[in-house]
C-alpha positions as CSV (number, residue, x, y, z in Angstrom):
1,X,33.5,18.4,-3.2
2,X,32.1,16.9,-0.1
3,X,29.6,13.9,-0.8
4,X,26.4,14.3,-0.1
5,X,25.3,12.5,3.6
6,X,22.5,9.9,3.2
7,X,20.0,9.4,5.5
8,X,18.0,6.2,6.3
9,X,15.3,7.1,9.4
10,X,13.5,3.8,11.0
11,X,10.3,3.4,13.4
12,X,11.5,1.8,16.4
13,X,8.6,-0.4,17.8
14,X,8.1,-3.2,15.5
15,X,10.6,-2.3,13.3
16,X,13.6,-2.6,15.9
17,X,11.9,-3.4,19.3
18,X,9.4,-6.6,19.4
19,X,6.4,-4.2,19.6
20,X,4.3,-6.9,19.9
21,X,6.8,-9.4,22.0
22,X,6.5,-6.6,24.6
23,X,2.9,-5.7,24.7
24,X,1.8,-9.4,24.3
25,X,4.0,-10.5,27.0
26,X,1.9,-8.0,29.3
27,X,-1.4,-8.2,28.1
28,X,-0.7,-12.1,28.7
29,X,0.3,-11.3,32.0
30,X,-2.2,-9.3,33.7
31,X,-5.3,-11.1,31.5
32,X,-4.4,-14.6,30.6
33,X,-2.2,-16.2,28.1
34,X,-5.7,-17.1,26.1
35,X,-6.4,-13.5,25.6
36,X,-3.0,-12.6,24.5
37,X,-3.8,-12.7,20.7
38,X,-6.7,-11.6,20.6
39,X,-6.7,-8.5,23.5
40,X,-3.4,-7.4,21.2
41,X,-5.5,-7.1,18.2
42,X,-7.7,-4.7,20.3
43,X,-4.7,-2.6,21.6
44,X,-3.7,-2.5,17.7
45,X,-7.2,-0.6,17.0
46,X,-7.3,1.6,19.9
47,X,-3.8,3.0,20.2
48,X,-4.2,4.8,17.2
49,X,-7.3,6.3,18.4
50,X,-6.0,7.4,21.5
51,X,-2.9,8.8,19.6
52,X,-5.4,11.1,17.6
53,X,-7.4,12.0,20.0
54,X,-4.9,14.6,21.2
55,X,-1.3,14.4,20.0
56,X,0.5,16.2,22.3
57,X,-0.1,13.3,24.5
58,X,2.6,11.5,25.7
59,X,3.4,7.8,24.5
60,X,3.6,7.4,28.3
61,X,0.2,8.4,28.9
62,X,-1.3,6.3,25.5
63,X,-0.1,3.4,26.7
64,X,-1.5,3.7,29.8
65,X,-5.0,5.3,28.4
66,X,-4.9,2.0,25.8
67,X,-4.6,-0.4,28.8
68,X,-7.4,0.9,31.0
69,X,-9.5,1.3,28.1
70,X,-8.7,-2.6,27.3
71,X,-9.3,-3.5,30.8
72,X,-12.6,-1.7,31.0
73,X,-13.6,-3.4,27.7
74,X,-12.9,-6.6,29.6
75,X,-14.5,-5.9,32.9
76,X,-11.0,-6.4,34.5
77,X,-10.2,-4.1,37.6
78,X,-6.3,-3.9,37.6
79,X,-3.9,-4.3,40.3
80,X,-2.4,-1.5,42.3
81,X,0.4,-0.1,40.1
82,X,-0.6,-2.3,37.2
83,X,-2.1,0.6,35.1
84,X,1.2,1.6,34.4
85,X,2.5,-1.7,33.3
86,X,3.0,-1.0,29.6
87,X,5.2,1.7,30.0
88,X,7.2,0.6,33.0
89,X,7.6,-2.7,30.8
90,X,9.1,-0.5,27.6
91,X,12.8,-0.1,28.4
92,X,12.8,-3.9,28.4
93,X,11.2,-5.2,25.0
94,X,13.6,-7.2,23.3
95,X,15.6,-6.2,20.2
96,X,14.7,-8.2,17.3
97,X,18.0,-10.5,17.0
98,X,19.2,-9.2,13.6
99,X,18.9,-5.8,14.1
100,X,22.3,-4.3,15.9
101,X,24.5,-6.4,13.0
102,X,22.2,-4.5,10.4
103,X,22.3,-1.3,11.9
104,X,26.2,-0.9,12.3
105,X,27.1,-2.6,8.8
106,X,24.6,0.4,7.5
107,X,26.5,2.4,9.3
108,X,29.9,1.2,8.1
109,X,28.5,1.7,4.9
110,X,28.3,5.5,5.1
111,X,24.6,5.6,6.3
112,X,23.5,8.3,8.8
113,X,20.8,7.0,11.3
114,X,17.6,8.3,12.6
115,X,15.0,7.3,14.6
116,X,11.3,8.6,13.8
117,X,9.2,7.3,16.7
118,X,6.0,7.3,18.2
119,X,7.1,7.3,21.6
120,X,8.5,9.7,24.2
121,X,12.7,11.1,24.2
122,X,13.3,9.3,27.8
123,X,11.5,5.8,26.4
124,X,13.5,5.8,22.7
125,X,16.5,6.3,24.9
126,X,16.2,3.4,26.7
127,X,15.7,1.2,23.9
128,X,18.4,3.0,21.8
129,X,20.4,1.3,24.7
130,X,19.5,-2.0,24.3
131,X,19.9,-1.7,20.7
132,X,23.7,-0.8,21.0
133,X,23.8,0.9,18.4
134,X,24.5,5.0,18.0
135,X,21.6,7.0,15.8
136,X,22.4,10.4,14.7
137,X,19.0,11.8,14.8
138,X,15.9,11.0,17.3
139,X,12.7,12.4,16.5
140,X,10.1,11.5,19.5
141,X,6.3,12.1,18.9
142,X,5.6,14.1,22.1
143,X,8.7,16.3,20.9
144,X,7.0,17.6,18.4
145,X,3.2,17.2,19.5
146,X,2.5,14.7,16.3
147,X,2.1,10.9,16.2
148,X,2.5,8.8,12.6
149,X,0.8,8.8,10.4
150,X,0.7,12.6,10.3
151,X,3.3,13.7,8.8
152,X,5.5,15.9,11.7
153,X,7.9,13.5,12.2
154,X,9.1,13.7,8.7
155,X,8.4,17.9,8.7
156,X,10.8,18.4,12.1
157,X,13.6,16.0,10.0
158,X,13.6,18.5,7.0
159,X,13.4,21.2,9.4
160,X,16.3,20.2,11.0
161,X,18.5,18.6,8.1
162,X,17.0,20.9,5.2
163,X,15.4,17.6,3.1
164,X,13.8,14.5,3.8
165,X,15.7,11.4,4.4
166,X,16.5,9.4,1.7
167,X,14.5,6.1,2.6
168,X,12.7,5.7,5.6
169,X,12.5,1.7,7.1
170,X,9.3,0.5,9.1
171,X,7.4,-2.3,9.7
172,X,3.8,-0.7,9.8
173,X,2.2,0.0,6.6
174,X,-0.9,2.5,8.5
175,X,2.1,4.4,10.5
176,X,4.9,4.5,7.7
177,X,4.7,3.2,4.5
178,X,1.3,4.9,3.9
179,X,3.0,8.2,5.0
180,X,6.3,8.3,3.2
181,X,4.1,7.6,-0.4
182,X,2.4,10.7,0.4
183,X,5.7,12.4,0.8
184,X,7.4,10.7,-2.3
185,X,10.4,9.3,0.2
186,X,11.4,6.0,-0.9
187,X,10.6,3.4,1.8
188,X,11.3,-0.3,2.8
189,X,8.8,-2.0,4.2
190,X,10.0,-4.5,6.7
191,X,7.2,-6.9,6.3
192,X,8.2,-9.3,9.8
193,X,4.5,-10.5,9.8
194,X,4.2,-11.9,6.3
195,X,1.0,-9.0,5.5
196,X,-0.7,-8.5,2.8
197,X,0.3,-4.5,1.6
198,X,-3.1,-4.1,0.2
199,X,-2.9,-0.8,-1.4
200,X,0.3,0.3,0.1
201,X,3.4,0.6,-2.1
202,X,6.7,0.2,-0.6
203,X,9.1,0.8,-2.7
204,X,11.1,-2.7,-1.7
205,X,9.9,-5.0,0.8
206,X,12.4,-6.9,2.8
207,X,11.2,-10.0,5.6
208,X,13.8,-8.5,8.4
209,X,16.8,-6.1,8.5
210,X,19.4,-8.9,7.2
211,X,19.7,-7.6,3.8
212,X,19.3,-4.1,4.7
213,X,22.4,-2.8,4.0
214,X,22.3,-3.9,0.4
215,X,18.7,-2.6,0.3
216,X,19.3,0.8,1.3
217,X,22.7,1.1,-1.1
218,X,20.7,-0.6,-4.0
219,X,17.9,2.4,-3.9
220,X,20.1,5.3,-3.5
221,X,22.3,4.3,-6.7
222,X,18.8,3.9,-8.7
């Protein structure tokens, strides 16, 4: 009798891509390196919003809605061709450094792979590439018309696999880990910032992906 597959599905940005390395490094850019922290902050708050605001947006389009919202907060008339700065920027946010090793020694391990992202297919492409590492699944939000933390990510991957995954891996508590506890899918909680979880329950919390492979094999023989 065949085994049965496992599955562990990630979010990408922040969880795989520096997230915050990449928008920082713009928002630094085009308002000043003394705005960085705090004008990041503000993106954090009005993504989101955008992304609710109509789902079937693209991420292309949220990013570029979040910036010129951020500007206009800040009285800041961007350049020519700068309102598109955040997504042209994308394909190039760096890989956190432990991530490819963790990824392919899951992978050795028997793991399937998935990406659940808010992003677009063309964007998680490009960043798959400068993971170097293969996924078996990719689950884009303006695929399916849904951004995290609704739950039509996780819906299209039992659509297409006939279950959930077996643990889902993030970084963002509001996007993921709040989600998958609704859904009763085990979760690790990559907790890169050092956060407090509040009243979020992951059910392990890691600092990065090192131990990851361990992780994942510890809470499927549970």
């Amino acid at each position: 009798m065949a085994e049965r597959e496992r599955w562990a599905t990630f979010d990408c940005y922040g969880t795989l891509i520096d997230w915050n390395g990449g928008i920082g490094d713009q928002l630094g850019r085009l308002f000043g390196p003394d705005a960085r922290q705090r004008l990041l902050a503000r993106y954090h708050e009005l993504e989101p919003e955008i992304q609710a605001e109509r789902p079937t947006r693209s991420y292309r389009e949220v990013l570029t809605l979040a910036l010129g919202r951020l500007a206009g907060e800040q009285g800041v008339d961007l350049a020519p061709g700068e309102s598109v700065a955040l997504p042209r920027s994308l394909p190039d946010w760096p890989v956190f450094p432990e991530v490819p090793a963790a990824l392919r020694d899951a992978r050795s391990g028997g793991w399937r792979l998935g990406i659940l992202s808010n992003t677009d297919p063309d964007l998680i492409a490009a960043s798959i590439t400068r993971i170097g590492v293969p996924f078996d699944e990719v689950i884009a939000a303006s695929e399916i018309g849904s951004y995290k933390p609704a739950h039509g990510h996780w819906r299209a991957f039992e659509q297409r696999h006939g279950r959930p995954p077996d643990v889902h891996v993030a970084a963002s508590l509001f996007h993921d880990i709040g989600p998958t506890a609704e859904l009763a899918v085990p979760s690790v909680w990559v907790n890169r910032l050092g956060e407090q979880r509040g009243t979020y329950r992951p059910t392990r919390e890691i600092r990065d992906l090192g131990p990851l492979p361990d992780t994942l094999d510890e809470l499927t023989a549970r």
